[in-house]
Structure formats: C-alpha cells, structure tokens
C-alpha positions in Angstrom: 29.5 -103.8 -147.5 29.3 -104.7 -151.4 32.4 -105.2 -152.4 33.2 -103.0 -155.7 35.9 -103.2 -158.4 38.0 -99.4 -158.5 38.9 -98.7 -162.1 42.5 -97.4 -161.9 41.7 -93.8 -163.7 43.4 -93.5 -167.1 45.8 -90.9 -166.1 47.7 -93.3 -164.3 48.5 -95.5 -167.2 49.8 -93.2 -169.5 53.5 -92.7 -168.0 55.9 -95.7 -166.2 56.8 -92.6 -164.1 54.2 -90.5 -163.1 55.0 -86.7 -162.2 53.1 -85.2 -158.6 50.4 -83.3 -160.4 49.2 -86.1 -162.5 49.5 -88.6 -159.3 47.8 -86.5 -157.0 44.7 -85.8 -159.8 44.4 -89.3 -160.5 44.4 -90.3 -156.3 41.6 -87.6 -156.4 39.7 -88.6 -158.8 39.5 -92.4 -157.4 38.1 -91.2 -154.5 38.9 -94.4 -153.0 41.3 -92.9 -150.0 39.4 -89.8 -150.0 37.7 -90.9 -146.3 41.7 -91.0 -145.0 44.5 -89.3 -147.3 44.0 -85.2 -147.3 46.5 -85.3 -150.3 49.7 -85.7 -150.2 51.5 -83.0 -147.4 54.9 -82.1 -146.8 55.6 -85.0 -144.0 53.2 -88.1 -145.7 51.2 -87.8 -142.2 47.6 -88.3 -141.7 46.6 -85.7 -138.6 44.4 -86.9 -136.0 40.6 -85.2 -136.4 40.3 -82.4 -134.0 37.0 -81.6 -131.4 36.0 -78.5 -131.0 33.8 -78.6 -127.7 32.1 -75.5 -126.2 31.2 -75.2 -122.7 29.3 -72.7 -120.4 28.5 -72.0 -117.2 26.1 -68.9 -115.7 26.9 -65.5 -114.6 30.8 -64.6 -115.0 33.5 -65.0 -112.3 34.8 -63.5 -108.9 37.7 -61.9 -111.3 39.7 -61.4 -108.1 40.0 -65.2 -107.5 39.4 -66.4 -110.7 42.7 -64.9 -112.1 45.9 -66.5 -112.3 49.1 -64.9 -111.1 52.6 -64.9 -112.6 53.4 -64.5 -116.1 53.0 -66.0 -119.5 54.3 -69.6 -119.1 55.5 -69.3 -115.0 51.9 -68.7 -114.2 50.4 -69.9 -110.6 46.1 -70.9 -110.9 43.9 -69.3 -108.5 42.0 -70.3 -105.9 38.9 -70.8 -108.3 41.0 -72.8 -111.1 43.1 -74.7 -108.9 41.2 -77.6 -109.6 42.6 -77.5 -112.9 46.3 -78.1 -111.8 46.3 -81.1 -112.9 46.0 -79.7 -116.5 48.0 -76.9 -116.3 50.1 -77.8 -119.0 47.7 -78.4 -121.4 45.6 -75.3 -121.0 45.5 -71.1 -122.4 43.8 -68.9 -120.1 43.0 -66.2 -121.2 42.3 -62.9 -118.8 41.0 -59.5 -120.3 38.4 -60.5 -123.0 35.5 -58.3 -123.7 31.5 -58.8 -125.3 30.2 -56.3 -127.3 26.9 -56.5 -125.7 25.3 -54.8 -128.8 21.8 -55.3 -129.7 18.0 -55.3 -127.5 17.8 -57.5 -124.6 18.4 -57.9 -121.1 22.2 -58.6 -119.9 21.9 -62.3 -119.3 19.1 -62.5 -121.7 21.1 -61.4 -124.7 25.1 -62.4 -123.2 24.1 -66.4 -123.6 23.7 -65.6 -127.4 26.5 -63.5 -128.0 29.1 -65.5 -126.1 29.3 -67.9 -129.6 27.8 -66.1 -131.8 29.2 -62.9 -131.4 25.8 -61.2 -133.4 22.5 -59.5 -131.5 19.5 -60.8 -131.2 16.7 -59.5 -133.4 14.1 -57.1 -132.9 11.1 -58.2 -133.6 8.4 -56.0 -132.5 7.6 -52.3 -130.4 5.6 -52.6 -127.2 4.3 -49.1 -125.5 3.8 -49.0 -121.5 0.9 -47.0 -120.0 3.1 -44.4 -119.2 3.7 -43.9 -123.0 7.6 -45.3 -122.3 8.4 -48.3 -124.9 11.3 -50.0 -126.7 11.5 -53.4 -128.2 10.8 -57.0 -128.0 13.9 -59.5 -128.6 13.5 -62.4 -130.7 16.0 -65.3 -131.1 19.6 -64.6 -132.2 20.3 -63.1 -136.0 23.7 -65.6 -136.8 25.0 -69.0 -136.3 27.6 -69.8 -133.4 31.2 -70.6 -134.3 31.0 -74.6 -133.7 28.0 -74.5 -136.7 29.6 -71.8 -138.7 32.7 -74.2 -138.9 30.8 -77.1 -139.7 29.1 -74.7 -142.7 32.2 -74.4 -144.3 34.2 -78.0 -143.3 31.5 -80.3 -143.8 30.5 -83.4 -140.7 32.6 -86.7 -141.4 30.5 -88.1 -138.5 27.3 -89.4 -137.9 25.9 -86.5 -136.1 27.4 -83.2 -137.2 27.2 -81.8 -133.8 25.4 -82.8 -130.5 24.5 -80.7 -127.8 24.0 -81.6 -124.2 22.8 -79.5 -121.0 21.8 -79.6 -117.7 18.8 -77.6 -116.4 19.4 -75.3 -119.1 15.4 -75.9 -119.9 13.4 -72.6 -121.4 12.2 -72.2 -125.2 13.5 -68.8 -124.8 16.7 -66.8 -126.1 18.4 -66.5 -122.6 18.7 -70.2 -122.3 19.9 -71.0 -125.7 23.7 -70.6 -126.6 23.8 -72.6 -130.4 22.3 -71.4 -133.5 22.5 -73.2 -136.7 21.4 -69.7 -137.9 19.4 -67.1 -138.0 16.3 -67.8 -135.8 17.5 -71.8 -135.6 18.6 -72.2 -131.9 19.6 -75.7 -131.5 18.2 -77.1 -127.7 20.6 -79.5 -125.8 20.1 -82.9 -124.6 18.8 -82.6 -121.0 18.4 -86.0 -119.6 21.5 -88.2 -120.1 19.4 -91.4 -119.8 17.3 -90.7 -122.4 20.3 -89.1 -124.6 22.3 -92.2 -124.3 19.6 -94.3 -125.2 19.2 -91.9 -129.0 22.5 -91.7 -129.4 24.7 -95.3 -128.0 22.2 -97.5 -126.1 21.3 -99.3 -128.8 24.9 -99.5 -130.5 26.2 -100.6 -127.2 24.1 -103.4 -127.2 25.4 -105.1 -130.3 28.0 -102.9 -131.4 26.9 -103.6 -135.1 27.0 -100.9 -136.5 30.1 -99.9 -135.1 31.7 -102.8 -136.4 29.9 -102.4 -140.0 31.7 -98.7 -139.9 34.8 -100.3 -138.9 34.8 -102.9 -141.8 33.8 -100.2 -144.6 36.9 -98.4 -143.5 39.5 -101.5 -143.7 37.7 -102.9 -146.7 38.7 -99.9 -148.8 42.6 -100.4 -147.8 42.0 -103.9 -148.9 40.5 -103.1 -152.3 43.1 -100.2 -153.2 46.2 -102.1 -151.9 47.1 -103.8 -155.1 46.5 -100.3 -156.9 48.6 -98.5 -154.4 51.4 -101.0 -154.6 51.5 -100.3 -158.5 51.1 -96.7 -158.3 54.7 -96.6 -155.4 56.4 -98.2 -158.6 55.0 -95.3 -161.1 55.9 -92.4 -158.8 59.0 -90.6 -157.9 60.7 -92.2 -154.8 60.4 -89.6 -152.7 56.2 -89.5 -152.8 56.7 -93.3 -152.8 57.6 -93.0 -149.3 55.0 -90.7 -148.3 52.2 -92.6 -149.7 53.8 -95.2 -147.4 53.6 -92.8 -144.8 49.7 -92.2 -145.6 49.3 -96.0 -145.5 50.8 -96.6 -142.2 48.5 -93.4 -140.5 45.9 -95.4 -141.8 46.6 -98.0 -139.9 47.4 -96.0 -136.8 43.4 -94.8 -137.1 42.2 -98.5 -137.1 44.3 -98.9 -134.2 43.1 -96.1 -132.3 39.7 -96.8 -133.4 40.2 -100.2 -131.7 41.7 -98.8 -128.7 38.4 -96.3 -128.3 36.2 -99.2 -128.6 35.1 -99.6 -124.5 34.7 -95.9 -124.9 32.1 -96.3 -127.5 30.1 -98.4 -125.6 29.5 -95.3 -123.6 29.3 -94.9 -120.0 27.8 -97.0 -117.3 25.0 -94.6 -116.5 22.9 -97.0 -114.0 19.9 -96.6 -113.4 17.7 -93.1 -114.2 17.4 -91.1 -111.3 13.8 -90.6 -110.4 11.9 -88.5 -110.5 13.3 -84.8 -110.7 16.6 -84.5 -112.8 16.6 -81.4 -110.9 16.9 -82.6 -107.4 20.3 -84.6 -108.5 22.3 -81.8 -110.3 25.8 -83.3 -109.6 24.9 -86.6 -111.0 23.2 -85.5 -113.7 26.2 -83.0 -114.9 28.5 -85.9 -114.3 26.9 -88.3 -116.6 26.3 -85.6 -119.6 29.6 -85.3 -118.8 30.5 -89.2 -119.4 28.4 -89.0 -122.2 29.3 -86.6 -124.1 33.0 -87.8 -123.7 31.8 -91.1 -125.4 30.1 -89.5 -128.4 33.8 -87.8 -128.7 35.6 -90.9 -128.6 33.4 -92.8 -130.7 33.4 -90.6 -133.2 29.4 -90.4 -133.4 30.5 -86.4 -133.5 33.3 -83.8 -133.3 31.6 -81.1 -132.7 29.9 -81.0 -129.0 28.8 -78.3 -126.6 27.7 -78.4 -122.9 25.9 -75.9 -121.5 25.2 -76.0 -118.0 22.1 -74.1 -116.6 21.4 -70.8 -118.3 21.8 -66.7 -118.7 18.8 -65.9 -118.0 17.7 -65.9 -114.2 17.9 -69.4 -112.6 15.5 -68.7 -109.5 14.8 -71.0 -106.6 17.8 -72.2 -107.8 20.9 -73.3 -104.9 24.0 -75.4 -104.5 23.5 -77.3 -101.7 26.4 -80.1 -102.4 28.8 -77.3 -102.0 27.3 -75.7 -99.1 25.6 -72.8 -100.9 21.8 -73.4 -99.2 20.7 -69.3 -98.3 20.7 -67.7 -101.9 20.1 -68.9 -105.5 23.3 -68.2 -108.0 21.9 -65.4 -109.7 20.7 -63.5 -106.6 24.4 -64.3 -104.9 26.3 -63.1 -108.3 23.7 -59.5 -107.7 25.8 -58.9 -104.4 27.6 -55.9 -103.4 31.2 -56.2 -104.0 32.1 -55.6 -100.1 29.7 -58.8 -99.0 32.4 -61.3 -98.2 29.6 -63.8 -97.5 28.3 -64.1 -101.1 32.0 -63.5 -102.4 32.8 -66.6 -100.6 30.0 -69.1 -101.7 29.9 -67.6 -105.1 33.9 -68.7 -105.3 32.7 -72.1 -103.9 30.2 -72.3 -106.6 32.7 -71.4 -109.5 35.1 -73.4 -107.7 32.6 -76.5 -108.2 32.7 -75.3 -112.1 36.1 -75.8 -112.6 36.4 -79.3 -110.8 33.5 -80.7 -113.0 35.7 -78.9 -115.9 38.5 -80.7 -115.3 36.6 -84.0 -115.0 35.6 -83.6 -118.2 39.4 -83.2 -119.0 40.2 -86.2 -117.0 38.0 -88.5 -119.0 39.3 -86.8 -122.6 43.4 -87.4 -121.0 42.4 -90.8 -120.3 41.7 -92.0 -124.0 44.5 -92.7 -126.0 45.0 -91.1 -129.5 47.8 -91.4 -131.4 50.8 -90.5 -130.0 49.0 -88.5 -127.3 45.1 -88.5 -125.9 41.5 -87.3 -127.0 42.2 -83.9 -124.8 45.6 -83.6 -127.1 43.5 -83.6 -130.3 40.6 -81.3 -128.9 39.6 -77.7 -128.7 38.2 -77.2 -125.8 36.7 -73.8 -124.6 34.4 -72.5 -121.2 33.4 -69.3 -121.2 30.3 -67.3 -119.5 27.5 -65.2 -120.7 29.2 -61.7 -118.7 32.4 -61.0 -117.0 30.7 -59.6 -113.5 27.3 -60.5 -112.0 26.0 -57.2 -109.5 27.1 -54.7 -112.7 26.4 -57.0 -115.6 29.5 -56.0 -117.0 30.9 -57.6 -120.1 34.4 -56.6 -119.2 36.7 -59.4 -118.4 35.0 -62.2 -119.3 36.5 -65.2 -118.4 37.8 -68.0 -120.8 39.9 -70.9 -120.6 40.8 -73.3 -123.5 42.6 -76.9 -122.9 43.6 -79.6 -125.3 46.2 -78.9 -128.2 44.1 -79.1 -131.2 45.9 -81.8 -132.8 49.9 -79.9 -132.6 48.1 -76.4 -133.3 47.4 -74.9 -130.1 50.7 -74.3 -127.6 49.4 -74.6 -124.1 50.8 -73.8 -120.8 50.5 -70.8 -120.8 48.4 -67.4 -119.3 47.9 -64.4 -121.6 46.8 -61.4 -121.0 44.7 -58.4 -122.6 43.1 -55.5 -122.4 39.7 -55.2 -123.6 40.3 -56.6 -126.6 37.0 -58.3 -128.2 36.1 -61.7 -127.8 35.4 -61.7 -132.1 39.2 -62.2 -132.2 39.0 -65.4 -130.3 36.1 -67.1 -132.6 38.0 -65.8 -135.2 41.0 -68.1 -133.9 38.5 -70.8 -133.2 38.2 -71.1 -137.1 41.5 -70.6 -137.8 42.2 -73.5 -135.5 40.3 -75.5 -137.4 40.4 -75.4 -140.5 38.4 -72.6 -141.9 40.0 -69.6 -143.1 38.7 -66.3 -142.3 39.3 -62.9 -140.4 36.2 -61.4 -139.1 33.0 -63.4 -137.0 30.0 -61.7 -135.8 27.6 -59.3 -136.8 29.2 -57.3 -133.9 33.1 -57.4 -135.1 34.5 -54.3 -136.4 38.1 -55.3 -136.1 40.3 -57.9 -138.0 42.7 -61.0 -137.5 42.7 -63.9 -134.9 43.6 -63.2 -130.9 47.2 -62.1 -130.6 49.7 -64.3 -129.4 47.1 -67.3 -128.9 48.8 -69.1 -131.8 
C-alpha cells in the first residue's frame, strides 16, 4: 500500500478546544478511521461485525418430537434437537410460526422461496388441459430474501458480499432455490466444496498474500492517523478524549482477533475430492461445506452466508443410508400417514441427523475466538424449512431455531412460543437485528413490528 499524507481538515484547527459536533464532522470528513470507528457511541466501543447465516433443510419436522418441553428459559430439547444440548444456552427456538403460502405453485415448489423471502412467485403464463381445466405457470420468485435485502440497505465491508453454499440442492428451477438478489435473480449455491474452496481460499491459503496485504492496509492507516489522533485527544473535551482512546484500543482488539482467525483463514483441510459422484458421499460432502463455509466467516471473505441443504421440491431416489433410512426417499417418508410409526421413526432419525450436522456447524463457529466471546457469539444464525408438516403440506408450525447472540443483541436460552403468528415478523426482526430499520418484509405481510418477545 502507497503510503499517503492525511490533510488534517480545517475544522480542526480553528478552536484549542474543539466542541463534539465539530470533532465528530471533522473525523468524518477524514475518512481515515471510517473502515473501524462508527462515530463516536455512548461507551467509545467498537462492536464486533455480526453474521447473519441462513440455513435449510427439506420438508418440515415430526412437530411431536421436534418440540421442546418446559417453559421460556427452563426448557428441556426434544428428542430431535437433543443434539443441540450442547448449545442450549446460546440458542431461541422458536415453536408456532406460520408461512403465508400465497401465490401459484406447488407446496414445496413455492415454500423454498417464501421461507426468506416472504413474497410469491410470479405468474408468468396460462396453460389449458384437454379437459378445458387450466391455471398458471410459476416463474421465479418476485422479491429478494432477507440476507440480500439487508445487504441492499447496509452495504458488504467484505470481499464477497454474500456466499452461498449447498449440497445436492442442484435444479435451475424455483423449488430448489431459496436466495434472490431480486426479482427474477435467484442466486445458485456452491455445490462441490472442492471446487468452492479452490474460488474462494485455495489460492489465498497458499501464500496468504493477500491476506496479509489486507491486514497491512488496515494497521497502516492507525499508523498514519496516530500523530493526528494524539493532537486531536489534546483539542477535545476529556471526556471524548477517553473514548477516542477507547475506539483506538478496539482497534487493536480487531488486529488481534484478526491474528487469532488466521489458521482459520487458511480454510479447512478438505483432502482429497471425492470421486466421482458428490452424491454417493452426502455426509462428507455436507461436512466440508460445512468447514468451509465456517472459514469464509472467520476470514472475513463474507458475513453474509447461507447453506441450503438439498431442496423443496421432490428429492426422489433419494435415501439416508448413514442413518439407517435405506426403504423410502425423504419426501416419500415425510408423505406418510400420521399413524405409521415406521416412517415417524426414520423420518425423526433423519431430522435428528439435521440437527447434529447443525450443531457441528455451531461447534466449529464456538471454537473461534472473537473478542471477548466466539464467532457463534457474534453471529445470527437461523434453520428453518420450506413447510411445517410433510403428508398435509401444511405451513402451520414451521419450525425455526436461531443460535449465536448477534454481537450482545440477541438474549438466548430460551424457548418461545406462538400461535400462528407469521413468519414476516421474524425477517422483520432479522433486519432489526442487524442493523436496518424497518417494520414490514414481504410482499405477503400484512401485519407490522418485529416477533414479540424475541428481542
């Protein structure tokens, strides 16, 4: 990086002792902290950048043994989150959340769509049967989904604004496609985590150059403002004195942590491609998207990340032999009568699998350290599915579970409860979470306001 002489703006010669407003215009105006100080806030601290990471797996839940017992905070997991216990303390489930499945398509076909986006697909064209019977064609969604809705309005600090990753969630087609950067713009995930990691770190973790050359551009602007910011602590009342102190010493505490991430950026030791069906190796796939997608997180490549595994629409041939699921594909087993305790049971082994790779993923976030806390601390992390129930298609009781704390502004540990109540007012909290103000989301919302009680 060229090193460049910063003109101290005028405004901060014209007084010995500056007032707040005329400080924090001329800080602005420099621009030279603008990558690390927000402006002064009432503590001096610099918050730790939060994640916002969407996840998805097919065809709802056995509600019966996916929900929790107990009450808000004294809450026992169920037999299907279990696996979570680990993480109990760091999660919101939340139990009673509806879809309003409005628009054309077919349940699964339209419900991958709406879970993020909240808005119908689009019709696009008639079509008449030889029996004189007709209706509509679907085309791809009509909105963007929250994660690129909140990066519309906040802006990427990061190299890539968002990445999305997958696994067998292949199909040009609106049933297997979740993100939208907006209308008609469905954003395909990564698929092959060999391939992704060599895009996206491979050739980073080889040298590490460039993360290094990022590194150095952020500590060589504290070294050419330091002089200016130890004259500007004389000019200012004591009191923002010590909070531009403050601001100096987070900075420091984000070269730190960026030095602690550092063996995370490198990215995961993948080995060697698995040949020559992806397909035929499911779990090992889904655990190295999983790996990663947790090193594009802690390397900062992106904040914004989604992982969507298989698809809404159906997933024929399709079964889960590593968990002893070998007679029926997952979408023929969710069709099941409610009485069949043979499908209940391998479908609750299935979703059981779900929330053990879920937690993984959790694992691997708690594992990095982060300030005063971890990369799952400082994340928003939220699983959801395309419909609450599988043989009825109903959109009732659709489950989701968040984790992480959002950097301080999510309080966790805790089960709530509701009844019916549209899943709008939990994208709507989404934003609210981070950063960007509004009450309504969705072309299908017709209420107002964030989820009650989540924060």
């Amino acid at each position: 990086m060229t090193r460049k002489s910063i003109q101290t703006p005028p405004i901060w010669r014209k007084s010995p002792r500056l007032g707040r407003r005329a400080f924090l215009s001329g800080l602005a105006a420099s621009g030279a902290l603008g990558p690390f100080i927000p402006l002064l806030n009432a503590s001096g601290a610099e918050p730790a950048p939060v994640r916002l990471i969407l996840w998805y797996t097919p065809h709802g839940t056995i509600y019966d043994n996916w929900k929790p017992s107990g009450g808000e905070t004294d809450f026992a997991l169920s037999p299907i989150l279990s696996k979570l216990q680990r993480h109990r303390d760091k999660l919101v489930i939340l139990d009673g959340l509806k879809v309003k499945a409005d628009g054309v398509g077919a349940p699964h076909t339209k419900g991958l769509p709406l879970l993020w986006t909240a808005s119908p697909l689009i019709e696009d064209r008639t079509f008449t049967r030889e029996d004189g019977s007709g209706g509509r064609y679907h085309g791809w969604n009509s909105a963007a989904s929250v994660d690129q809705f909140i990066l519309s309005k906040l802006g990427a600090l990061t190299p890539y604004p968002s990445l999305e990753f997958g696994v067998r969630s292949e199909g040009n087609h609106p049933g297997n496609r979740m993100i939208y950067a907006g209308a008609e713009a469905p954003l395909a995930p990564e698929q092959d985590p060999w391939q992704a990691f060599k895009r996206l770190i491979g050739e980073i973790g080889k040298s590490g150059e460039e993360i290094e050359r990022m590194r150095a551009e952020r500590r060589s602007v504290l070294d050419l403002v330091s002089s200016e910011i130890s004259d500007i602590q004389k000019r200012v009342a004591s009191e923002d004195g010590k909070k531009i102190g403050a601001h100096l010493n987070a900075v420091r505490e984000i070269e730190s942590r960026l030095s602690v991430t550092r063996a995370a950026c490198e990215g995961p030791a993948l080995g060697e491609p698995v040949p020559p069906n992806l397909a035929d190796n499911t779990p090992v796939v889904f655990d190295r998207m999983i790996e990663l997608m947790t090193a594009t997180l802690a390397c900062d490549l992106t904040r914004v990340a989604s992982m969507q595994f298989r698809k809404g629409e159906n997933d024929g041939g399709y079964t889960y032999d590593w968990v002893g699921v070998t007679s029926q594909e997952h979408h023929q087993l969710s069709h099941s009568a409610d009485e069949d305790t043979r499908a209940r049971a391998a479908l609750t082994k299935i979703y059981t699998w779900y929330a053990d790779r879920f937690a993984y993923f959790l694992d691997l976030l708690a594992a990095i350290p982060e300030g005063d806390g971890s990369l799952l601390d400082n994340s928003l992390v939220v699983w959801g599915s395309e419909i609450g129930k599988g043989n009825s298609h109903s959109f009732l009781k659709v489950p989701f579970v968040l984790a992480g704390g959002a950097a301080g502004r999510l309080k966790t540990g805790r089960y709530l409860q509701y009844d019916g109540v549209d899943h709008n007012r939990l994208l709507v909290s989404l934003c609210q979470l981070m950063g960007v103000n509004v009450d309504t989301f969705g072309k299908t919302d017709a209420g107002r306001g964030p989820l009650p009680g989540l924060v």
